[in-house]
C-alpha positions as a printed NumPy array, in Angstrom:
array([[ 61.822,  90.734,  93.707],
       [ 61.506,  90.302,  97.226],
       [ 60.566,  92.226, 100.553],
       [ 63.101,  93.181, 102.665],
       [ 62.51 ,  93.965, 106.512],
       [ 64.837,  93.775, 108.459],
       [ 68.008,  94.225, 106.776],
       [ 68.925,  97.72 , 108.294],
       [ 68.637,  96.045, 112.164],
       [ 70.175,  92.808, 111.564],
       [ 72.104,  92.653, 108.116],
       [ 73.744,  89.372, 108.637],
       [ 70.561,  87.361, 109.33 ],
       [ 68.89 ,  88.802, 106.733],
       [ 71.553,  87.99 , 104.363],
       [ 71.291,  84.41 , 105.168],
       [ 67.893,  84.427, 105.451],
       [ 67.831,  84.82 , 101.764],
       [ 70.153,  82.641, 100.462],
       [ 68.02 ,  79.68 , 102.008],
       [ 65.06 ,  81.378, 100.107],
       [ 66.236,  82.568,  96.719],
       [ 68.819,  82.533,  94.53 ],
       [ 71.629,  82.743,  92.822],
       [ 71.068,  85.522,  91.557],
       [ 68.627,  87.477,  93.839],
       [ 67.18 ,  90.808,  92.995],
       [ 65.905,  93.33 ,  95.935],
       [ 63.377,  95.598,  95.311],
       [ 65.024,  99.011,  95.112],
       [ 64.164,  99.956,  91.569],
       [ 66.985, 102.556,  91.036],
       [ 69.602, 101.243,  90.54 ],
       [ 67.944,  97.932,  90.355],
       [ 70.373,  95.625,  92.383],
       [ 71.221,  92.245,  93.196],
       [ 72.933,  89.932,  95.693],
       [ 75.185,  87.783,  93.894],
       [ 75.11 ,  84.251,  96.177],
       [ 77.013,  81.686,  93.627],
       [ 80.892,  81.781,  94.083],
       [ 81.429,  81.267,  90.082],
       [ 79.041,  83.901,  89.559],
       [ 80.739,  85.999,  92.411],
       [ 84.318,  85.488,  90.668],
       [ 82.69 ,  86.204,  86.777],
       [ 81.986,  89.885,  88.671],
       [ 85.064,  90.016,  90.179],
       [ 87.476,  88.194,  87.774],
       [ 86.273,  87.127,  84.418],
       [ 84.033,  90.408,  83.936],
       [ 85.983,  92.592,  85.886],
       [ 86.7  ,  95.039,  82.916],
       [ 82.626,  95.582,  82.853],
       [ 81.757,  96.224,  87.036],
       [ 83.418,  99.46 ,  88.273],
       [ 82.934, 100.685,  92.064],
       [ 81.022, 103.364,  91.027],
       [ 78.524, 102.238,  94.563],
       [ 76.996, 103.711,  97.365],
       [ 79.304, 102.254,  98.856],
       [ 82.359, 103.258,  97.883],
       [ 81.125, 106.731,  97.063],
       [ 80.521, 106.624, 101.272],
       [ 83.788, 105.477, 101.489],
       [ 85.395, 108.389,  99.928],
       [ 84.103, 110.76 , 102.426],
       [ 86.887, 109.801, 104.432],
       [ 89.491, 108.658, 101.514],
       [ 88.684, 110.777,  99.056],
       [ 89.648, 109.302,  95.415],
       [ 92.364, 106.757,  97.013],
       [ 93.313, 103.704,  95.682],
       [ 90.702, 101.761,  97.781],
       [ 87.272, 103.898,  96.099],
       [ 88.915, 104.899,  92.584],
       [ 86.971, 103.822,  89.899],
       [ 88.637, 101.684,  87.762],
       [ 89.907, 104.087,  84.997],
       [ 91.334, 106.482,  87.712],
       [ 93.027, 103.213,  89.803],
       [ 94.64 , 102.522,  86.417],
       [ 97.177, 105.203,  87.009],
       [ 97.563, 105.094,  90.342],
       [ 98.735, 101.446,  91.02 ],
       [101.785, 102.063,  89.66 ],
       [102.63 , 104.59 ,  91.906],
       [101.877, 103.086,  95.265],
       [103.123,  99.055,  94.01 ],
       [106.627,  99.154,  94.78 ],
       [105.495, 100.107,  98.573],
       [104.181,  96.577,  98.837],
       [106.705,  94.534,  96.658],
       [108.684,  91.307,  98.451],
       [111.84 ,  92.858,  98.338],
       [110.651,  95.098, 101.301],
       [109.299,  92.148, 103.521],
       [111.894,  91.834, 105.466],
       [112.057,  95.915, 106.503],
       [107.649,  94.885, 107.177],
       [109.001,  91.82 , 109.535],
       [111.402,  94.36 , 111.523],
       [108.654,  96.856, 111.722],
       [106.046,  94.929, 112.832],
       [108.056,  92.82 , 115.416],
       [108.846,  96.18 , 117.159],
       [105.131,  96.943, 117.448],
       [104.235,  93.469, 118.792],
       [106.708,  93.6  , 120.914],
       [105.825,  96.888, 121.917],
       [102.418,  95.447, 122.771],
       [103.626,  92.645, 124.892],
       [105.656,  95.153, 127.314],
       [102.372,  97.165, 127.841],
       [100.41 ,  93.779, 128.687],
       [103.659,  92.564, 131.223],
       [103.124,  95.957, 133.171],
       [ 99.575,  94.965, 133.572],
       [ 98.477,  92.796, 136.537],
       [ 98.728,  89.4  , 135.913],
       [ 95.011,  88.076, 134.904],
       [ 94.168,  91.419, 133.565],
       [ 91.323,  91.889, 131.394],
       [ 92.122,  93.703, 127.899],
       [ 90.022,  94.701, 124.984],
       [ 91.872,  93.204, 122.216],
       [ 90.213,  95.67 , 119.496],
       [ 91.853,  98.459, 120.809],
       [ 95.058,  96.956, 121.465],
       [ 95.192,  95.277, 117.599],
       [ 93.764,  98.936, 116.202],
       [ 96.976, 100.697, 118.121],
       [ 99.797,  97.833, 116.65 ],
       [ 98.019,  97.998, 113.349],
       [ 98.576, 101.857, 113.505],
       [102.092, 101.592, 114.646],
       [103.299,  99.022, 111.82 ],
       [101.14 , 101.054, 109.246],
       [103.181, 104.66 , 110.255],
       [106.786, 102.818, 110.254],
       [106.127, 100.714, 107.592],
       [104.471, 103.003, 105.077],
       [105.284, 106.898, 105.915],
       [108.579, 105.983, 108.277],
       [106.543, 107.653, 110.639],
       [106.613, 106.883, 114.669],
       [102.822, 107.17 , 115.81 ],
       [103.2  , 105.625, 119.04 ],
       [102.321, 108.676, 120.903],
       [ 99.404, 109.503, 118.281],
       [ 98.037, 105.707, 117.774],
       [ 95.551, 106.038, 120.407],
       [ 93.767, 109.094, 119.031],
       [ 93.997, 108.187, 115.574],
       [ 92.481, 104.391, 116.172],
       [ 89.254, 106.578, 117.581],
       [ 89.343, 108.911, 114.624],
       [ 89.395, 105.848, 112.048],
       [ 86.339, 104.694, 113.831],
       [ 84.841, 107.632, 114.087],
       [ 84.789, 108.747, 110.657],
       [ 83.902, 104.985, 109.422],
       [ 81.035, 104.816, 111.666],
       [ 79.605, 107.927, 109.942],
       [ 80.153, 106.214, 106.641],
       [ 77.826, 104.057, 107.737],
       [ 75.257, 106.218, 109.104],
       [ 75.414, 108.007, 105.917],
       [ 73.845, 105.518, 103.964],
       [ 71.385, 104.113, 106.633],
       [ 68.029, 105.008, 106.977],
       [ 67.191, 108.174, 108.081],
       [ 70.384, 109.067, 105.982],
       [ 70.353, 112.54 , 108.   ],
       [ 73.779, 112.021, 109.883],
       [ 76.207, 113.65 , 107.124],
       [ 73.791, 115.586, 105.474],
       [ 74.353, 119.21 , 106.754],
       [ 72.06 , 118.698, 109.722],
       [ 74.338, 119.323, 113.274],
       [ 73.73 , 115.749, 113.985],
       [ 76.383, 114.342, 117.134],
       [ 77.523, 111.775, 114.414],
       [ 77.964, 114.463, 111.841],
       [ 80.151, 116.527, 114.456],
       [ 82.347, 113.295, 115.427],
       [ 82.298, 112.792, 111.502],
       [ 83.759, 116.495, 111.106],
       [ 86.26 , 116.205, 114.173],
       [ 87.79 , 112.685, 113.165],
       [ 88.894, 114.222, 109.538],
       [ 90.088, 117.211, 111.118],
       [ 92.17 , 114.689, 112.824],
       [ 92.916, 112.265, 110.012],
       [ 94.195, 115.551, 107.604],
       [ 96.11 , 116.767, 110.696],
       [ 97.987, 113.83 , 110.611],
       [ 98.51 , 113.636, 106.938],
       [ 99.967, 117.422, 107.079],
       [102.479, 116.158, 110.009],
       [103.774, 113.156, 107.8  ],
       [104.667, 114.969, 104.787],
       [105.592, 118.225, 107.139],
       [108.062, 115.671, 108.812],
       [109.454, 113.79 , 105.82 ],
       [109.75 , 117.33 , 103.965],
       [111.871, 119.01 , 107.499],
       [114.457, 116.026, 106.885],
       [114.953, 116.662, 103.642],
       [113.987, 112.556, 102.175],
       [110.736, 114.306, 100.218],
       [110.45 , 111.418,  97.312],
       [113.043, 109.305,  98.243],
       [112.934, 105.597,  99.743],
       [110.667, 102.778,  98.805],
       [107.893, 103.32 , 101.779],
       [104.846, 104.451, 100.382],
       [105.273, 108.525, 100.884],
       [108.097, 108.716,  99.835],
       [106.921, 106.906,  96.668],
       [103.682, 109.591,  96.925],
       [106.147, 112.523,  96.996],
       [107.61 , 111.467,  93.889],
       [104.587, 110.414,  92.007],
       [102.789, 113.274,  92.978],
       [104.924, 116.103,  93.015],
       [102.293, 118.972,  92.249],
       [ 99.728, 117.151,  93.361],
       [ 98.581, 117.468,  97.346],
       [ 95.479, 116.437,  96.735],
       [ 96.477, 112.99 ,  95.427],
       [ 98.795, 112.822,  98.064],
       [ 96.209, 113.581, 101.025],
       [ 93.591, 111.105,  99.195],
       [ 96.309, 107.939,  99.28 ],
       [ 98.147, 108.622, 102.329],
       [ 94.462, 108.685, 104.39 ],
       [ 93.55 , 105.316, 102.456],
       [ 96.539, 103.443, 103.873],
       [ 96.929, 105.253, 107.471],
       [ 92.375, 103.94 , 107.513],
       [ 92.353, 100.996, 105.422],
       [ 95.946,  99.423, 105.834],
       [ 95.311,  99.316, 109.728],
       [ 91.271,  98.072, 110.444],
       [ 91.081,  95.788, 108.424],
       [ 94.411,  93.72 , 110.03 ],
       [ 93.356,  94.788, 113.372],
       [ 90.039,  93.513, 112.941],
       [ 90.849,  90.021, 111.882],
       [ 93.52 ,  89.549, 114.638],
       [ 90.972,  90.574, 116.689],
       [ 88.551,  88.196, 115.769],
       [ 91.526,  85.372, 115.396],
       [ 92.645,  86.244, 119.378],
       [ 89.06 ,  86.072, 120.277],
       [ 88.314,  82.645, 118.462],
       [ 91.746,  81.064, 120.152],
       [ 90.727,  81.999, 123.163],
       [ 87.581,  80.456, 123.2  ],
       [ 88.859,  76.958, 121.25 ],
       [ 91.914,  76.065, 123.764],
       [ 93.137,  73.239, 122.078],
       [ 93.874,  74.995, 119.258],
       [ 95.51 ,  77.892, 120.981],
       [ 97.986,  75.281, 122.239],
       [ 98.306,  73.588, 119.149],
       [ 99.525,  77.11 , 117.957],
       [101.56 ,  77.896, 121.132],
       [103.522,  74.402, 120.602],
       [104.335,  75.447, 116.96 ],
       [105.27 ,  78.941, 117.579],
       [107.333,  77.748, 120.472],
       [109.146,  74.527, 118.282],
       [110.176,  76.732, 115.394],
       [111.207,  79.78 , 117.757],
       [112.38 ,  78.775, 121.12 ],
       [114.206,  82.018, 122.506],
       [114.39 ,  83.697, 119.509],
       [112.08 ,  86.397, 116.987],
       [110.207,  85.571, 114.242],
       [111.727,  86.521, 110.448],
       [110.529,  86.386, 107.134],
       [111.6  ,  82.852, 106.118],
       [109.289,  81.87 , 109.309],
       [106.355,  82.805, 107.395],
       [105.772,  79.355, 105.638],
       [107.133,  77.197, 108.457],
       [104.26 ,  78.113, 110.474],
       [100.997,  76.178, 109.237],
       [ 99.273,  75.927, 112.361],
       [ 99.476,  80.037, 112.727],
       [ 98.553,  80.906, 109.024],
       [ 95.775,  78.264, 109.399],
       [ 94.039,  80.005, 112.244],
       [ 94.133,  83.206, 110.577],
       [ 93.1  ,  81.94 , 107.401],
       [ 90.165,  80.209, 109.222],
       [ 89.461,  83.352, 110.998],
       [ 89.366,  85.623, 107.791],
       [ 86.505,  82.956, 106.541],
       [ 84.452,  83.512, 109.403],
       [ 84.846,  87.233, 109.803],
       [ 86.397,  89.006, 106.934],
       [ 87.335,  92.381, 107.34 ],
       [ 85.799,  93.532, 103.56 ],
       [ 82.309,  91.528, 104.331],
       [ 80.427,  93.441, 101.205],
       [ 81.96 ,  94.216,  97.902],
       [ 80.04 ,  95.999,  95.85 ],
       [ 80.017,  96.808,  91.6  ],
       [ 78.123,  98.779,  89.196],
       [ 77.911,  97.118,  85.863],
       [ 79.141,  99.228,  82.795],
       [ 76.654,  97.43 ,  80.236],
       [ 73.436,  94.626,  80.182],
       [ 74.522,  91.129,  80.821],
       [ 73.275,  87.596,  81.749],
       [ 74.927,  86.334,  84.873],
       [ 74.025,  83.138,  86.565],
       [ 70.901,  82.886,  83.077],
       [ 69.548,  86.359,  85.086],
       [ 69.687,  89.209,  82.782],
       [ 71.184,  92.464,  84.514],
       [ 70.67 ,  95.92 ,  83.357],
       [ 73.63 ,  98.217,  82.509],
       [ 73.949, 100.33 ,  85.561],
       [ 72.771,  97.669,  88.004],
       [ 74.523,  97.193,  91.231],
       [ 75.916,  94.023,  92.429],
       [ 76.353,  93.249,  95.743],
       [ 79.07 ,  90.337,  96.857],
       [ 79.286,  89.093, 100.543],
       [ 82.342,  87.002, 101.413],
       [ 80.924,  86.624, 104.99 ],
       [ 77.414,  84.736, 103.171],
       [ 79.774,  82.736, 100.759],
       [ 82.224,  81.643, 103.47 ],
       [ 79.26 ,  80.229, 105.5  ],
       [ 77.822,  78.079, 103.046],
       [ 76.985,  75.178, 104.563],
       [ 77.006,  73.193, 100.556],
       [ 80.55 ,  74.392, 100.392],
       [ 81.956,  74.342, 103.78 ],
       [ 80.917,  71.328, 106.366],
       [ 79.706,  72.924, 109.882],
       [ 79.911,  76.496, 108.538],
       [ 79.854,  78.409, 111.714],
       [ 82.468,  76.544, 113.625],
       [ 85.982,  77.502, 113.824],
       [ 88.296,  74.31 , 112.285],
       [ 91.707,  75.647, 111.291],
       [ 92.773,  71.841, 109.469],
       [ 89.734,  73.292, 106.739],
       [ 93.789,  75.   , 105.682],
       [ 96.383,  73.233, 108.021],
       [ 99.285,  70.611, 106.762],
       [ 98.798,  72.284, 103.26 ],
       [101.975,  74.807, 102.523],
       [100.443,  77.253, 100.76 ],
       [ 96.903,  76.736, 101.349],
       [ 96.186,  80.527, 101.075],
       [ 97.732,  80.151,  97.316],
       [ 95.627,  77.557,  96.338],
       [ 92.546,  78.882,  98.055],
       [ 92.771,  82.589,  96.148],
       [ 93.137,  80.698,  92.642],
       [ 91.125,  77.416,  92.867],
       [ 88.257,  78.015,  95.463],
       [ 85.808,  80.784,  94.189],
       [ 84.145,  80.562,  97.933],
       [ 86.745,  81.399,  99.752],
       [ 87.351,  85.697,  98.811],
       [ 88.724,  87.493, 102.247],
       [ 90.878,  89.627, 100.098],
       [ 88.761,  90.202,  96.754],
       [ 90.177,  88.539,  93.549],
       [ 90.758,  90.138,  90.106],
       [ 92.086,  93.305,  89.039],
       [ 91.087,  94.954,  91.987],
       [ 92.554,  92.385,  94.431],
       [ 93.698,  93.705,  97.074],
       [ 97.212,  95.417,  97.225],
       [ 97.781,  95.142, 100.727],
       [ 96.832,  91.403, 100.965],
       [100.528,  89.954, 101.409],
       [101.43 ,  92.897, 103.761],
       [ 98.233,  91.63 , 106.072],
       [ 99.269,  87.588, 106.202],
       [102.855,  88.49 , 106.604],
       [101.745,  91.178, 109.589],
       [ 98.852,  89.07 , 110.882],
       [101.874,  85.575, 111.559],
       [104.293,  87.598, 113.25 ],
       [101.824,  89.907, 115.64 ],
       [100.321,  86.304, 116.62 ],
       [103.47 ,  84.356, 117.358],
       [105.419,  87.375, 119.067],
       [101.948,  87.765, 121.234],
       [101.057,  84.098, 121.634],
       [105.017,  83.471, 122.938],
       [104.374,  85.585, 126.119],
       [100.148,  84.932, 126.95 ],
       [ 97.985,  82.433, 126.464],
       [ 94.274,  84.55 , 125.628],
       [ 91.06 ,  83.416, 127.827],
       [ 87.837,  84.392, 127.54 ],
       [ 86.038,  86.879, 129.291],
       [ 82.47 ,  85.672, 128.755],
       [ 80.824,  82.54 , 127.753],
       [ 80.833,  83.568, 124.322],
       [ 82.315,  86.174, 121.148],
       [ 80.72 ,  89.319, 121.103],
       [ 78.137,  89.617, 118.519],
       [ 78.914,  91.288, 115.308],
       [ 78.499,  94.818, 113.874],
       [ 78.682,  94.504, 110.194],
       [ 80.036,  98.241, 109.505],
       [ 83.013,  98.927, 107.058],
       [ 84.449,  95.878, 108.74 ],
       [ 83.195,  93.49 , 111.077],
       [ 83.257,  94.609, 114.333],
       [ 82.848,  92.856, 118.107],
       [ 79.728,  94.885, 119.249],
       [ 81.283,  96.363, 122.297],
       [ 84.857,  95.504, 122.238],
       [ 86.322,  91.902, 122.249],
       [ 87.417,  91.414, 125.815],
       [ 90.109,  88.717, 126.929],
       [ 92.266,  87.636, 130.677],
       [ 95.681,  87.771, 129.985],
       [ 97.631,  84.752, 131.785],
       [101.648,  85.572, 131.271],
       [103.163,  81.967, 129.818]])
C-alpha cells in the first residue's frame, strides 16, 4: 500500500506522481473497499472490455453521480442498464445524423451572431459560451425542445449540482449531508431547477399532443416509459447534464489549445475554408475534415471530459499477476494513461498529426490502442460518443469560419479535475472577426 497526501488538493499530480513510483497495479490504503488504480492500458481494457461482465459501477462515484441523475443510463448498474439501452438507442442511431448536423449548425451559428454583436477584440469565456451551444443542440436534438431562453440558467444549474457531487465525496464530506451548508443549498436549488425543466419538456411535448412519437429521445422515453415518471425524470436529467458538459468541455479545452498553438489554428482555418468556401457544413463533411477531427481528437487525449472511471468487481481475480478481492474498487484514469510518456512521445504537448492524414483515426484508435479511452470502451461505451465527434466538427468549423481564437494570458488555465475537467476560472479568449 502506499500513503497518500495530497490527493484531495492536487489530484492530477498526485496521480502521476504514482505512476512514476508504483505500479501497474497500485493499491491505496483505504481498507474498505480495498481499491486500486489500474495504470496499464491492457489491464485498463481487461476491466473495461474483456472482464466487463465482472466490474459493475456500483462506486462512490457513480452513486454521487446519481444525486443529480438518479438511476439514468449514465450510473445504472449494469443489470438495470440492460433494459434501458434499448429504449434510449434509436435516439442516437446514424439515420438521425443528419437532423443532429441541422440542429447543431443552428446553435453554432447562433453563437457566432452573439460574438459579431460584440466589439471587435472582445474578450469571451469560451466555457460558458460552449456550455450554452451544448445546451441548445442537446434540447433540439434530444427533447425537440428550444432552450435558448433557458440555456443560461440551466448551464449554472448543471454546474451547480455537479460541483456538489464533488463536495459530497471530499473530505469533510459535510456539504450534502443534511447540514445547511451554502453548497448544500446551491445543491438543493440547481435540482429544483433541473426537475423544473424536466416537468416543462414533457408538459410541452404532452400540450402538442406528439407524447411517444418521433425518434428524439423523449419521445422515445414517453413510449418506453409510459407509467413510469420516474424513469422518465432519471433519463431525461442524464442527457439534458451529461449529453451537454462533457462536449462543452472538450471544445472548450480544443478552442483554448488552438488559440494558444497558431499554426495549427490556421492549418484548421485553411481546411475548413478549402472544403467549405461560402457554404455550411453537412454530414458527409464529417470525414473530409482530418485536420478538424485531429485537433479534437488530440484535445480529448489531453483533457477528457470522463477523466476517472471507476468499477466494483463482482468476484476475486488476478489482474496485471495482482490478486483483487471481490468487492474491490478499480479506479481507471484516461487523463494518467493519455499522458504516458512510454506510450505517447512529449506527452503534455498538443500535436494533432499524433491522428492527422489517417481517415478514421478515431476508429482505429477505440479498437487497436488500449491507451487512448476518451469515451470508455466495452459494454458500457459510451452511447453518446458519435453524437459528440459529429457535434464537436461542425461547432468548430461553423465557429473557426468567422474568428480566429487568441489568447488571453500567457498560458491555459489550470485544471479542476471535477466530474469533468474544468479551466479553473473560466477559459478566456480575444475574438478577432476573420
Amino acid at each position: 500500500m502506499l500513503a497518500f497526501p495530497g490527493i484531495s488538493t492536487d489530484t492530477l499530480r498526485f496521480l502521476r506522481a504514482v505512476r512514476q513510483r508504483y505500479g501497474p497495479v497500485i493499491q491505496f490504503p483505504v481498507p474498505n473497499p480495498p481499491t486500486f488504480l489500474i495504470d496499464d492500458p491492457h489491464i485498463a481494457r481487461q476491466v473495461l472490455l474483456a472482464y466487463d461482465a465482472d466490474f459493475d459501477k456500483d462506486t462512490v462515484q457513480y452513486r454521487a453521480l446519481a444525486m443529480v441523475t438518479g438511476d439514468g443510463l449514465l450510473a445504472a448498474a449494469n443489470a438495470t442498464w440492460r433494459g434501458q439501452r434499448p429504449v434510449v438507442q434509436p435516439a442516437f442511431h446514424r439515420r438521425v445524423a443528419d437532423r443532429l448536423v441541422a440542429d447543431t449548425l443552428a446553435a453554432a451559428q447562433r453563437q457566432v451572431a452573439r460574438w459579431e454583436r460584440a466589439p471587435a477584440g472582445s474578450v469571451v469565456d469560451i466555457e460558458t459560451a460552449m456550455m450554452r451551444v451544448g445546451l441548445e443542440v442537446v434540447g433540439k436534438h434530444l427533447f425537440d425542445a428550444d432552450l435558448r431562453a433557458s440555456a443560461p440558467q440551466l448551464a449554472t444549474a448543471t454546474l451547480d449540482a455537479l460541483d456538489a457531487v464533488i463536495a459530497s465525496v471530499r473530505p469533510p464530506w459535510s456539504a450534502l449531508q443534511g447540514l445547511p451548508t451554502p453548497a448544500r443549498r446551491r445543491y438543493q436549488r440547481a435540482m429544483v431547477e433541473l426537475d423544473d425543466a424536466v416537468a416543462a419538456l414533457v408538459a410541452d411535448r404532452l400540450r402538442r399532443g406528439k407524447a411517444g412519437q418521433g425518434e428524439d429521445l423523449l419521445g422515445l422515453l414517453l413510449a418506453g416509459y409510459p407509467d413510469d415518471p420516474l424513469s422518465i425524470r432519471n433519463q431525461i436529467i442524464t442527457f439534458l447534464v451529461a449529453g451537454h458538459e462533457t462536449v462543452a468541455s472538450a471544445l472548450t479545452w480544443t478552442l483554448g489549445l488552438l488559440a494558444h498553438h497558431g499554426t495549427e489554428q490556421q492549418l484548421l482555418q485553411r481546411e475548413v475554408d478549402e472544403l467549405l468556401g461560402d457554404r455550411d457544413a453537412e454530414l458527409a463533411d464529417f470525414d473530409r475534415l482530418p485536420v478538424v477531427r485531429a485537433c479534437f481528437d488530440e484535445a480529448l487525449r489531453l483533457y477528457p471530459p470522463a477523466w476517472i472511471i471507476t468499477r466494483s468487481a463482482s468476484r476475486p481475480m488476478v489482474l496485471g499477476s495482482r490478486e483483487i478481492p471481490g468487492g474491490a474498487l478499480i479506479i481507471i484514469s484516461p487523463w494518467l494513461l493519455h499522458r504516458d510518456p512510454n506510450r505517447w512521445p512529449l506527452p503534455d504537448a498538443f500535436l494533432p498529426q499524433r491522428f492527422a492524414g489517417r481517415p478514421g483515426a478515431y476508429a482505429r484508435s477505440a479498437t487497436t490502442r488500449a491507451e487512448y479511452l476518451p469515451f470508455g470502451t466495452g459494454q458500457r461505451l459510451c452511447i453518446g460518443r458519435d453524437f459528440a465527434l459529429v457535434e464537436a466538427c461542425i461547432v468548430l468549423a461553423t465557429l473557426s469560419r468567422r474568428f480566429t481564437f487568441l489568447p488571453d494570458s500567457a498560458k491555459l488555465p489550470s485544471v479542476d479535475p471535477l466530474v469533468t475537467l474544468r479551466p479553473t476560472g473560466g477559459l478566456r479568449l480575444r475574438l478577432v472577426p476573420r
